[in-house]
PyMOL CGO cylinders between C-alpha atoms (Angstrom):
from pymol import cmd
from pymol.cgo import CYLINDER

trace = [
    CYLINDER, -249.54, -6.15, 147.04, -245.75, -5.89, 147.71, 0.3, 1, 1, 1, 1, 1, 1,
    CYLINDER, -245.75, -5.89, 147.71, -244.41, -2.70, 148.59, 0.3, 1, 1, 1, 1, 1, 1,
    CYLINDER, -244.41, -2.70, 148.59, -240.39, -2.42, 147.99, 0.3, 1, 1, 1, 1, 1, 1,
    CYLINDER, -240.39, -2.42, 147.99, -239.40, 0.30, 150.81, 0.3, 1, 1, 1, 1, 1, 1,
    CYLINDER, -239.40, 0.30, 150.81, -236.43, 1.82, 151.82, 0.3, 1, 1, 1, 1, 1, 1,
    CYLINDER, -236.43, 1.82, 151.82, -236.41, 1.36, 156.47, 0.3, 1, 1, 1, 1, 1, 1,
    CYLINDER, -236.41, 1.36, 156.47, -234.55, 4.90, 156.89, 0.3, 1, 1, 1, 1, 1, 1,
    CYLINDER, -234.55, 4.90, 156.89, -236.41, 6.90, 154.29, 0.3, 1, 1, 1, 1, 1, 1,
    CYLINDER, -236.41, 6.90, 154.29, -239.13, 9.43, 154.51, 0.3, 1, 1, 1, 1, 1, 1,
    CYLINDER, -239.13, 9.43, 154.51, -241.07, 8.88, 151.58, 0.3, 1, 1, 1, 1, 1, 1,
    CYLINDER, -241.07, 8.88, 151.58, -241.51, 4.66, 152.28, 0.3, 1, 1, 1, 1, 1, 1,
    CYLINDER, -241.51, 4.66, 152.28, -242.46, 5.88, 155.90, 0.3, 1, 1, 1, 1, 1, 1,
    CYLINDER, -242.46, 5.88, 155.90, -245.46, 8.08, 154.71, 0.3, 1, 1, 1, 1, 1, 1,
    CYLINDER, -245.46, 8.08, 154.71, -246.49, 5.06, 152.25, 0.3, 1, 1, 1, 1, 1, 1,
    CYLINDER, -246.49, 5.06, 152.25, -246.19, 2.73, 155.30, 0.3, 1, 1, 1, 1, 1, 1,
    CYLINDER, -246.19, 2.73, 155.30, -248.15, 5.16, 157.62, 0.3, 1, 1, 1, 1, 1, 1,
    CYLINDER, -248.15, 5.16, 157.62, -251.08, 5.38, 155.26, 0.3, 1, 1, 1, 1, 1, 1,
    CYLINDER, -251.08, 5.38, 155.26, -250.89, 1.45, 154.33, 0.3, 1, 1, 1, 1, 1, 1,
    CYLINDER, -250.89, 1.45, 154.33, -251.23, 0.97, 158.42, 0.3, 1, 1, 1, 1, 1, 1,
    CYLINDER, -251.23, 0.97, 158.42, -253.76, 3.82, 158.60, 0.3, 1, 1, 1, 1, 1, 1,
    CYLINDER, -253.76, 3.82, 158.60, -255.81, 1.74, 156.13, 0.3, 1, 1, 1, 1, 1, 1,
    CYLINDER, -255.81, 1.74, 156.13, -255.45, -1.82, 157.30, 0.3, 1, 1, 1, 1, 1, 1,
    CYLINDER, -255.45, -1.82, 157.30, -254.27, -2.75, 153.92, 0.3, 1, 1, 1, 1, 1, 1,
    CYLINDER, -254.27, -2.75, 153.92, -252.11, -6.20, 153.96, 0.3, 1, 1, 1, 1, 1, 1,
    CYLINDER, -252.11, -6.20, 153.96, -248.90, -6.11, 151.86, 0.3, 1, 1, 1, 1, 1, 1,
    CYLINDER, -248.90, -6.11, 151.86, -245.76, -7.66, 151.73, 0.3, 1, 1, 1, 1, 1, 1,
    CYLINDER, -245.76, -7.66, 151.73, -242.76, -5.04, 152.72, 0.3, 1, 1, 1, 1, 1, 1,
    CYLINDER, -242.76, -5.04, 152.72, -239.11, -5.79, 151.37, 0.3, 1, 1, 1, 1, 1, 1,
    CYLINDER, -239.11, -5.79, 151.37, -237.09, -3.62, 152.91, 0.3, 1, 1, 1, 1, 1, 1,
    CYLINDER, -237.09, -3.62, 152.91, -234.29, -2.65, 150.44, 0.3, 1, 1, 1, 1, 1, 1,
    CYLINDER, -234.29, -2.65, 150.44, -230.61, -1.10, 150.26, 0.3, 1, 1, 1, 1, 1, 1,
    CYLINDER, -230.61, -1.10, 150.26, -231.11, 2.13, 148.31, 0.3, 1, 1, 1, 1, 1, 1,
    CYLINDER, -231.11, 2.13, 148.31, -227.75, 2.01, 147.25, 0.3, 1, 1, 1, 1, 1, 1,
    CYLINDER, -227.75, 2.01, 147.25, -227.85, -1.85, 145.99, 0.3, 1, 1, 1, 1, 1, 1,
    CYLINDER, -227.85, -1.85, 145.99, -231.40, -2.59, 145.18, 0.3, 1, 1, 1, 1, 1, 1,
    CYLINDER, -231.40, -2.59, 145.18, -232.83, -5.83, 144.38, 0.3, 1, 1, 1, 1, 1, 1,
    CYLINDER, -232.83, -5.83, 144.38, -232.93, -6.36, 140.37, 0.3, 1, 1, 1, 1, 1, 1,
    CYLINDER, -232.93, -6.36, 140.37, -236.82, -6.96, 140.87, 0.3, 1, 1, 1, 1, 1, 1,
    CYLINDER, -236.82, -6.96, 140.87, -237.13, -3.63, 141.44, 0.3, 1, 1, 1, 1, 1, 1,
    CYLINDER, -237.13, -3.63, 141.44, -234.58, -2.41, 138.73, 0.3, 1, 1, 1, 1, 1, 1,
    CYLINDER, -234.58, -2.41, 138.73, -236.61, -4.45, 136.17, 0.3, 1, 1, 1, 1, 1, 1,
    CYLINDER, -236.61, -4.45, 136.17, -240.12, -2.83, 137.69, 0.3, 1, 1, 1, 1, 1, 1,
    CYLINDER, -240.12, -2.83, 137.69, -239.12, 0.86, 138.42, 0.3, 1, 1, 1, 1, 1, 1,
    CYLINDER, -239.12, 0.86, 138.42, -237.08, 3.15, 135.64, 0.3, 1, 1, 1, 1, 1, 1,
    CYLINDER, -237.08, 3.15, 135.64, -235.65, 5.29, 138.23, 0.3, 1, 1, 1, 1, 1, 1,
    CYLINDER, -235.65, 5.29, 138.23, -234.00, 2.42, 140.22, 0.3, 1, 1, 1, 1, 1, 1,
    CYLINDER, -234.00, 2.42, 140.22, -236.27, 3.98, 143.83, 0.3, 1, 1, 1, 1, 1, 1,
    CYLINDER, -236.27, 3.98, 143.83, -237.92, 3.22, 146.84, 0.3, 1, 1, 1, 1, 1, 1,
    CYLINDER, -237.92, 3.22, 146.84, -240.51, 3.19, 147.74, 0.3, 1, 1, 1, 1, 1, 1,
    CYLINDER, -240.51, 3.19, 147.74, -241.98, 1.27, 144.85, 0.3, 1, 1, 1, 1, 1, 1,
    CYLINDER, -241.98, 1.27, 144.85, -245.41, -0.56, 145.11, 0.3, 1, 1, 1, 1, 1, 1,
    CYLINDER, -245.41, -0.56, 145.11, -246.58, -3.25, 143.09, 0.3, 1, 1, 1, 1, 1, 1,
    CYLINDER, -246.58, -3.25, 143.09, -250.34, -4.12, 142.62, 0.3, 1, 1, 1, 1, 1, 1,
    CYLINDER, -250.34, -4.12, 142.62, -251.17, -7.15, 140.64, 0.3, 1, 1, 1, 1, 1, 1,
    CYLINDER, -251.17, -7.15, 140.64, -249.78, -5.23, 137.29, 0.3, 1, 1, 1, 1, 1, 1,
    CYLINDER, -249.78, -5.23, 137.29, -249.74, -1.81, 138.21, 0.3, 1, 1, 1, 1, 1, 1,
    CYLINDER, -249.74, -1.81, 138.21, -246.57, -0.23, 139.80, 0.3, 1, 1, 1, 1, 1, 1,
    CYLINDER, -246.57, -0.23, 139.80, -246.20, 2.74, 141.32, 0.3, 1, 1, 1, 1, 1, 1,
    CYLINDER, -246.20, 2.74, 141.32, -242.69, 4.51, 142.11, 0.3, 1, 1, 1, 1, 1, 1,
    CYLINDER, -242.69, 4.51, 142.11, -243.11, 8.01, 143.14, 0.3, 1, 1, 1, 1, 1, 1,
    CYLINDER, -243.11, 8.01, 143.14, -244.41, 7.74, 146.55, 0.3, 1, 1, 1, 1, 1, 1,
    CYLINDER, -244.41, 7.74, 146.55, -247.21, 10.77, 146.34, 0.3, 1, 1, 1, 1, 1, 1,
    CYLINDER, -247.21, 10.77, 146.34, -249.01, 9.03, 143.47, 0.3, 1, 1, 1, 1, 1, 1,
    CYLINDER, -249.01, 9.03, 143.47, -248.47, 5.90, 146.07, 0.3, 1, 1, 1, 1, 1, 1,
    CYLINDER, -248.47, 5.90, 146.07, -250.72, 7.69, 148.55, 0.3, 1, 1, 1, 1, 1, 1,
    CYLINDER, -250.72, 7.69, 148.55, -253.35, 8.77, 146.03, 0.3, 1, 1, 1, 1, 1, 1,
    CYLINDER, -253.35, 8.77, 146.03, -253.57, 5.18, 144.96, 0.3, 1, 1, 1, 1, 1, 1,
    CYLINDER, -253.57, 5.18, 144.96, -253.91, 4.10, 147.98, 0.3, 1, 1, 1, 1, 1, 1,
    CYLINDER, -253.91, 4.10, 147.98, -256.76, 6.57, 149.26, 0.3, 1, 1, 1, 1, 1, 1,
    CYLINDER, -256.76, 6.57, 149.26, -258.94, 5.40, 145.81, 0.3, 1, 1, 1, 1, 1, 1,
    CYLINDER, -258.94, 5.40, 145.81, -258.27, 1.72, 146.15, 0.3, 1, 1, 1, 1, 1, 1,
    CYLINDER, -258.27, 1.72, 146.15, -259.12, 1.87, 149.64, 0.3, 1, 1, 1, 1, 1, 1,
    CYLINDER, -259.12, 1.87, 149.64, -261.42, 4.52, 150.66, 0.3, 1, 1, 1, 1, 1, 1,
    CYLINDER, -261.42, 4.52, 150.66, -261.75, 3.53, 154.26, 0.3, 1, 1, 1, 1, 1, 1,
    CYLINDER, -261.75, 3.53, 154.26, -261.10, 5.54, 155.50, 0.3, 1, 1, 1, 1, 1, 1,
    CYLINDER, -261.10, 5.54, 155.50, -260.73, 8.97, 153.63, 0.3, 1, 1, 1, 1, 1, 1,
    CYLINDER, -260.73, 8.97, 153.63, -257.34, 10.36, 154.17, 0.3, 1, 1, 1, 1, 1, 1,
    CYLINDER, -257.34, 10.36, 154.17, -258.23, 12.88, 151.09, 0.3, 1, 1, 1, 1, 1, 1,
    CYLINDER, -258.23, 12.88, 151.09, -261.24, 15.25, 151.40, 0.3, 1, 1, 1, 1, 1, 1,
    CYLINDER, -261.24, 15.25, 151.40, -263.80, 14.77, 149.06, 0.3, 1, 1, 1, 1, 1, 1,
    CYLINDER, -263.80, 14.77, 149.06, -264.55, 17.49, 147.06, 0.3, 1, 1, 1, 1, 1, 1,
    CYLINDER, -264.55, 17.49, 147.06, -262.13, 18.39, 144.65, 0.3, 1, 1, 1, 1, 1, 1,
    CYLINDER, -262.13, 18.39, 144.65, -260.93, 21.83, 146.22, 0.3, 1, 1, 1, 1, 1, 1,
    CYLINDER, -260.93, 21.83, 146.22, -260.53, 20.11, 148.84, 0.3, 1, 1, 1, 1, 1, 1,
    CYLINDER, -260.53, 20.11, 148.84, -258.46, 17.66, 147.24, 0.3, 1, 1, 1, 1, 1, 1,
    CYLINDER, -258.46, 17.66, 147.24, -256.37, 20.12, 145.70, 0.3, 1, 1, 1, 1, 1, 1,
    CYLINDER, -256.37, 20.12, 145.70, -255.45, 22.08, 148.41, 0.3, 1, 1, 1, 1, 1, 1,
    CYLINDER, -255.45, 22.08, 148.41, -254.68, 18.96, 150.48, 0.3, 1, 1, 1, 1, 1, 1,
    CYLINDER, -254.68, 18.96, 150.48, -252.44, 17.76, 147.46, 0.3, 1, 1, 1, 1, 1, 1,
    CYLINDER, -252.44, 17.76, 147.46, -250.55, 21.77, 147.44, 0.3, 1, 1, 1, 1, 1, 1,
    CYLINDER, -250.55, 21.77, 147.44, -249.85, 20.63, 151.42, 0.3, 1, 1, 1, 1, 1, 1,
    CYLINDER, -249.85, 20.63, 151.42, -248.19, 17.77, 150.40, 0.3, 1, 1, 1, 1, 1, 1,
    CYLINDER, -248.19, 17.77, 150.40, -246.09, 19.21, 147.80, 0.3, 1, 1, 1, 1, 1, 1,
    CYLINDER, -246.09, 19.21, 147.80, -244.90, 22.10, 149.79, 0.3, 1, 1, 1, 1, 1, 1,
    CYLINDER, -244.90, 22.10, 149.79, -244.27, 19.59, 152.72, 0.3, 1, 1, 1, 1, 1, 1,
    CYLINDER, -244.27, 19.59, 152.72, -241.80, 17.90, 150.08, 0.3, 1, 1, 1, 1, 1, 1,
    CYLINDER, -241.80, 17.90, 150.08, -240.21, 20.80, 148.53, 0.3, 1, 1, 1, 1, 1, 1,
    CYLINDER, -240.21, 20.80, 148.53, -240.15, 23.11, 151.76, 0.3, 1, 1, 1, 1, 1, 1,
    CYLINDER, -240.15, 23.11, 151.76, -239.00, 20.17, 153.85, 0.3, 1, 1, 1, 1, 1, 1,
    CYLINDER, -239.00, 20.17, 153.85, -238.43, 17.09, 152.46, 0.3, 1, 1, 1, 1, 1, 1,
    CYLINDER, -238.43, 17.09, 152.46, -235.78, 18.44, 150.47, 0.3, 1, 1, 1, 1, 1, 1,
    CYLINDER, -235.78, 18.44, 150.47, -234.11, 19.80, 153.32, 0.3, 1, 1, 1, 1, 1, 1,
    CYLINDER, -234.11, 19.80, 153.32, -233.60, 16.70, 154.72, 0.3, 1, 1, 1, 1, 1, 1,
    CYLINDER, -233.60, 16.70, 154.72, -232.18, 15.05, 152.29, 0.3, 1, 1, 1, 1, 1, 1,
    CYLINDER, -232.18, 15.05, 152.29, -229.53, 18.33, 152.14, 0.3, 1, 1, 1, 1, 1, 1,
    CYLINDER, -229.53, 18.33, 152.14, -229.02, 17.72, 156.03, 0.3, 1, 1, 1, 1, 1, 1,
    CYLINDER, -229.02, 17.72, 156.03, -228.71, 14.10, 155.88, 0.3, 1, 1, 1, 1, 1, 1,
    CYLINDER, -228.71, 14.10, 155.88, -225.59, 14.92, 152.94, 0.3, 1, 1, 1, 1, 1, 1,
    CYLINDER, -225.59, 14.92, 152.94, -223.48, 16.17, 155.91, 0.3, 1, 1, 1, 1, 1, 1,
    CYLINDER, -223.48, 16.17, 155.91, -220.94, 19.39, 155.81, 0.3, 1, 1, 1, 1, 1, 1,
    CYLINDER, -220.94, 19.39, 155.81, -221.75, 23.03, 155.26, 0.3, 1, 1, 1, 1, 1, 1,
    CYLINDER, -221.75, 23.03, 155.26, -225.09, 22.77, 153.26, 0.3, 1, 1, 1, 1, 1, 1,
    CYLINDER, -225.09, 22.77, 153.26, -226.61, 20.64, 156.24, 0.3, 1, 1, 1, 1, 1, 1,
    CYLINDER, -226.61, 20.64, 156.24, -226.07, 23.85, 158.51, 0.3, 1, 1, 1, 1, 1, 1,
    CYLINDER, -226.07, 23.85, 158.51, -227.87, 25.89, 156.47, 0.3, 1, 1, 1, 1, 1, 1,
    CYLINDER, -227.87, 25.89, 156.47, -230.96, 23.06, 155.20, 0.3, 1, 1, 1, 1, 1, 1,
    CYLINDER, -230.96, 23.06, 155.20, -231.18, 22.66, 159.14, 0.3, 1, 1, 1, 1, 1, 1,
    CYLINDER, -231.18, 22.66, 159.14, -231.28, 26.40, 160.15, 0.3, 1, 1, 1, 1, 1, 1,
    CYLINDER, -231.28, 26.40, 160.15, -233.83, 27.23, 157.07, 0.3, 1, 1, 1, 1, 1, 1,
    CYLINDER, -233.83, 27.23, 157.07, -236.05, 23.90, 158.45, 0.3, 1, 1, 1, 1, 1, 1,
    CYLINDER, -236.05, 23.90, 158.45, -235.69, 24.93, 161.93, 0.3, 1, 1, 1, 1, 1, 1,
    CYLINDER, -235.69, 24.93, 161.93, -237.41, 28.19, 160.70, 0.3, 1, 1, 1, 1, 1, 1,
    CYLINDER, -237.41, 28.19, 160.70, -239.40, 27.19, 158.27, 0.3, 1, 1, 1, 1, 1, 1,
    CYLINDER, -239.40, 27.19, 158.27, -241.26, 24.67, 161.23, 0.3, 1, 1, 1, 1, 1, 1,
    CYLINDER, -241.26, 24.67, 161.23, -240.86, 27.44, 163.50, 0.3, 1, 1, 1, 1, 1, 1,
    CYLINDER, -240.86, 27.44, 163.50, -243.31, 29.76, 160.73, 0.3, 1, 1, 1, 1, 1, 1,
    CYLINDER, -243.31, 29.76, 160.73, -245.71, 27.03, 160.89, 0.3, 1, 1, 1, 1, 1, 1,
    CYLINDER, -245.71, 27.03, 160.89, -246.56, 26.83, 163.94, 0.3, 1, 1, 1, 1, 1, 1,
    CYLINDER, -246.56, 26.83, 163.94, -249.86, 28.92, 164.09, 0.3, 1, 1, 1, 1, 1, 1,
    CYLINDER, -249.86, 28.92, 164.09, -251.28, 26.55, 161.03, 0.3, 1, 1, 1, 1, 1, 1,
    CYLINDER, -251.28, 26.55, 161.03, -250.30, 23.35, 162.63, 0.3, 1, 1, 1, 1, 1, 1,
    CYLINDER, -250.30, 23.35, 162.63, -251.82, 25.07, 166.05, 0.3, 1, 1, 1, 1, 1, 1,
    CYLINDER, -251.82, 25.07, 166.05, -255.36, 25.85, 164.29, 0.3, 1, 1, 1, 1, 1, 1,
    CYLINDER, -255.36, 25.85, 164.29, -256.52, 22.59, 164.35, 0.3, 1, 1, 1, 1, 1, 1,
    CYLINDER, -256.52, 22.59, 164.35, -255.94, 18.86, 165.72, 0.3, 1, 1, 1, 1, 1, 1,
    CYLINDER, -255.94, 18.86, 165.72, -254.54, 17.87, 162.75, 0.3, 1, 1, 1, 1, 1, 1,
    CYLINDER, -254.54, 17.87, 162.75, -252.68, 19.78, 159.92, 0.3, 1, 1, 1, 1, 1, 1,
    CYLINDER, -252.68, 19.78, 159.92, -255.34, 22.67, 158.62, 0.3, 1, 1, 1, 1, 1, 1,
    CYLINDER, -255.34, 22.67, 158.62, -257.95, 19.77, 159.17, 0.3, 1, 1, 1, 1, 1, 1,
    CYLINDER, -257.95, 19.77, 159.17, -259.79, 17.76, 162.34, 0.3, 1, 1, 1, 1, 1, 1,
    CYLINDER, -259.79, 17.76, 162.34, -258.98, 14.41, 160.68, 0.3, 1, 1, 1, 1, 1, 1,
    CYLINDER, -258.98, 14.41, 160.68, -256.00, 12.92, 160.06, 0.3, 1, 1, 1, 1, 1, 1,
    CYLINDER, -256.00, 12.92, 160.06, -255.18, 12.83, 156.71, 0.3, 1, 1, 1, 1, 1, 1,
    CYLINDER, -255.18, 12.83, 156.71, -252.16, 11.94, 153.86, 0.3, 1, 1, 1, 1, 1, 1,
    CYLINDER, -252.16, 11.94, 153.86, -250.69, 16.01, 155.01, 0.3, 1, 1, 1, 1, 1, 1,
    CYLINDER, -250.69, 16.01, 155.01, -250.16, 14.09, 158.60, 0.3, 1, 1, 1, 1, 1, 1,
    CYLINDER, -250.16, 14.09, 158.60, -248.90, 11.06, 157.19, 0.3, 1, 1, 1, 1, 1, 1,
    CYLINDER, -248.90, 11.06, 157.19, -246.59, 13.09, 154.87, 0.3, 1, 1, 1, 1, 1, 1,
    CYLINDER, -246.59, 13.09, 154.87, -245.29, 15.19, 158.03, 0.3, 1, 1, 1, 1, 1, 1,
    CYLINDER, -245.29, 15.19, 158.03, -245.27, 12.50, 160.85, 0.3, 1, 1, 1, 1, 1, 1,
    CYLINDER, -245.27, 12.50, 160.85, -242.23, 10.88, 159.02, 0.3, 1, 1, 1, 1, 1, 1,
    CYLINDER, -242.23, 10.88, 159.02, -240.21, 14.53, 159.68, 0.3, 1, 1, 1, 1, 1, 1,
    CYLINDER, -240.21, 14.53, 159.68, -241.22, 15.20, 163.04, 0.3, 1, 1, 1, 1, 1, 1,
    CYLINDER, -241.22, 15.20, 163.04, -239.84, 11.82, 164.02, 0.3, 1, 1, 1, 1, 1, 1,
    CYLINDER, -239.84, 11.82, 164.02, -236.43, 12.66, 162.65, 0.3, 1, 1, 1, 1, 1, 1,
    CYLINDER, -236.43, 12.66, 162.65, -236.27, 15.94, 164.30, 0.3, 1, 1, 1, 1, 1, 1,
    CYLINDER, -236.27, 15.94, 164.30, -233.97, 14.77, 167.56, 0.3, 1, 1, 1, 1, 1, 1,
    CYLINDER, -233.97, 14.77, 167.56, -231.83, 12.56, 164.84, 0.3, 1, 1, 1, 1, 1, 1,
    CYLINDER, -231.83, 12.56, 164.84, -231.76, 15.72, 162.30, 0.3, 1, 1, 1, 1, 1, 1,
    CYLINDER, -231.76, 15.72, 162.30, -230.08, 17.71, 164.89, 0.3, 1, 1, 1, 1, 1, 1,
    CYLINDER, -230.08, 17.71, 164.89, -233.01, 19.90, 165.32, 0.3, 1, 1, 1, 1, 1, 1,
    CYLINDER, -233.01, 19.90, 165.32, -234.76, 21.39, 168.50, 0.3, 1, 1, 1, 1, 1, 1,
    CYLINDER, -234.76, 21.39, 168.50, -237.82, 23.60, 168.16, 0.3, 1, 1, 1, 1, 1, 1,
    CYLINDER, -237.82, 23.60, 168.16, -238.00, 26.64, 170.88, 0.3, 1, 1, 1, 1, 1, 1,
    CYLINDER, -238.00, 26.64, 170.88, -240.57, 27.99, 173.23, 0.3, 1, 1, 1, 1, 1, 1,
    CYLINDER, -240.57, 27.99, 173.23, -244.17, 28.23, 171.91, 0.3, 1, 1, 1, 1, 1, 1,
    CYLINDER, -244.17, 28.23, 171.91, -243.35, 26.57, 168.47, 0.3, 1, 1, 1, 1, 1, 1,
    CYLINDER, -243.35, 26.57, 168.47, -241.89, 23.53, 170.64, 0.3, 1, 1, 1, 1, 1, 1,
    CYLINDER, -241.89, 23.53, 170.64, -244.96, 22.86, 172.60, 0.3, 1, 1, 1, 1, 1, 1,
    CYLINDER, -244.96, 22.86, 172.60, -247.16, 23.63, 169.54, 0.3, 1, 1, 1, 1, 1, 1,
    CYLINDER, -247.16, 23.63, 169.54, -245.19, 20.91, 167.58, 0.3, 1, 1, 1, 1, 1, 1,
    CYLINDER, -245.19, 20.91, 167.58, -244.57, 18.35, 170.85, 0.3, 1, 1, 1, 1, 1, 1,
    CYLINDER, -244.57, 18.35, 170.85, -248.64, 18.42, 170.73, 0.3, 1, 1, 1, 1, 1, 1,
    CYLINDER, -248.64, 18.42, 170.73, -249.28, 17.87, 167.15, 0.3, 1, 1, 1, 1, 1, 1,
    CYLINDER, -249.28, 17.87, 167.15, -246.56, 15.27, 167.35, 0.3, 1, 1, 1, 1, 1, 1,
    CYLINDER, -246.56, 15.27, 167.35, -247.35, 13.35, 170.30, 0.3, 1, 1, 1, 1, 1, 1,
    CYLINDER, -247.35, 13.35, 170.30, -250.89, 13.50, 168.38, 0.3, 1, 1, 1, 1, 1, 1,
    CYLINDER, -250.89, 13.50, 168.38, -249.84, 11.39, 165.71, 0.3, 1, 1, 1, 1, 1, 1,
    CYLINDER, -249.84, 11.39, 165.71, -247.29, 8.88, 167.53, 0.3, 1, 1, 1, 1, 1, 1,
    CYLINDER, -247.29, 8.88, 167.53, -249.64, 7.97, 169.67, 0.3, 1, 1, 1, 1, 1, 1,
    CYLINDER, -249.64, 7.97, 169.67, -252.09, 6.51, 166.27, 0.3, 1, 1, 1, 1, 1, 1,
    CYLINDER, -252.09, 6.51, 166.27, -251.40, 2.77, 166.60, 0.3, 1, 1, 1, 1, 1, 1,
    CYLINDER, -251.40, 2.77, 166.60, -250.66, 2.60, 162.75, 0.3, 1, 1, 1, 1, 1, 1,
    CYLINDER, -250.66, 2.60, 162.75, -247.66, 4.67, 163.22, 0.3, 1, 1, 1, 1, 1, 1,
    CYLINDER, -247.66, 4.67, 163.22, -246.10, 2.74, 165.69, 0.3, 1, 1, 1, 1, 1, 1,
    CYLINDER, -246.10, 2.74, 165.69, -246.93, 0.04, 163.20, 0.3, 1, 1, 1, 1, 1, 1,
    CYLINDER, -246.93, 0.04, 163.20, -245.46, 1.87, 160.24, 0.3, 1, 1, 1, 1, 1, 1,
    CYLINDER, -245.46, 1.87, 160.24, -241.90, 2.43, 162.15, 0.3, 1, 1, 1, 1, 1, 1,
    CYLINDER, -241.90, 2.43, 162.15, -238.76, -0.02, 161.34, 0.3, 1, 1, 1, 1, 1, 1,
    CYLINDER, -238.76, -0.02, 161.34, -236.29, -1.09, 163.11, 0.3, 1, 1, 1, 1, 1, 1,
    CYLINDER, -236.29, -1.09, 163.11, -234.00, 1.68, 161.83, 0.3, 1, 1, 1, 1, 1, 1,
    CYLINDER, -234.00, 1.68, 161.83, -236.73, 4.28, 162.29, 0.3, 1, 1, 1, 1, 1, 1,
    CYLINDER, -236.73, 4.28, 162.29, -236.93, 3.55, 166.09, 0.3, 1, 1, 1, 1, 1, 1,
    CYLINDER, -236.93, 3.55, 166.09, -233.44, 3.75, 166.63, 0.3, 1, 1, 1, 1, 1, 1,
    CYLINDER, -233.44, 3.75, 166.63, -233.54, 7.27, 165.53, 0.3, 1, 1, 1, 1, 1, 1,
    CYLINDER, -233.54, 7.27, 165.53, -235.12, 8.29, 168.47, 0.3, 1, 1, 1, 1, 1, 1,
    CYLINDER, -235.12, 8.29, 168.47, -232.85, 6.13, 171.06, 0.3, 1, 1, 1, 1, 1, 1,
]
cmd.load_cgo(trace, "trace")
């Protein structure tokens, strides 16, 4: 299994996170975004990381990565197993990319829009707070591919220019220092990950 991953981008860190969370062995090539390899031109249509290749099945869109990876290797579960369950975990994740994802890349685009992404993610985290307070992990008391989607963001925080307040800042700081501390995220950082919180 190779997986073709971009060292600075949110959606390869989640795919790392949950190939560390798994024990799953794979070869990582980190790759330029902006000048990728022609393997993974010729593999992937849309010319992204991350991009996984299986034997002959490749992946590019990093959500059906995580699926993939949960059925392939169930060990353990980072989906629940009943399907409403499932779904709801799967509505997480795509709000955690639209609501926030998106933001980022907005912020990371520099001038005026990045203000305004990092104000409406600053408050949009901030509104969270009580759900990510319920429980050890987010609306669950394992962790699961929501945490592995959101532990890539709350990393980027102090790099993204953004400080979380009073209660919502020690709600976060303890869901946070939650998932750092999982060995398989400090396995799942790169170089140019780290550096972001220097």
């Amino acid at each position: 299994m190779t997986l073709f991953s971009d060292p600075a981008d949110l959606h390869s860190h989640r795919v790392r996170l949950v190939l560390a969370e798994k024990h799953v062995t794979t070869d990582i090539v980190d790759v330029d975004p902006l000048n990728l390899p022609e393997d993974v031109m010729d593999l992937n249509p849309y010319g992204t990381a991350p991009t996984l290749v299986d034997r002959d099945l490749v992946l590019f869109d990093s959500r059906i990565i995580l699926e993939y990876l949960d059925e392939r290797y169930p060990h353990p579960p980072l989906l629940p197993v009943d399907p409403v369950s499932r779904a709801t975990f799967r509505m997480y994740m795509y709000r955690v990319e639209q609501d926030w994802y998106s933001k980022v890349n907005v912020i990371l685009g520099g001038g005026k829009p990045a203000t305004k992404a990092r104000k409406e993610l600053k408050e949009s985290l901030i509104a969270s707070a009580p759900i990510v307070e319920a429980k050890p992990f987010f609306m669950s008391d394992e962790f699961s591919v929501v945490d592995a989607s959101i532990a890539p963001l709350l990393w980027r925080l102090p790099y993204l220019g953004i400080e979380l307040e009073n209660k919502a800042s020690n709600i976060f700081n303890a869901y946070a220092a939650r998932l750092f501390k999982r060995e398989a995220f400090a396995q799942s950082l790169t170089e140019a990950e780290r550096e972001m919180r220097l």
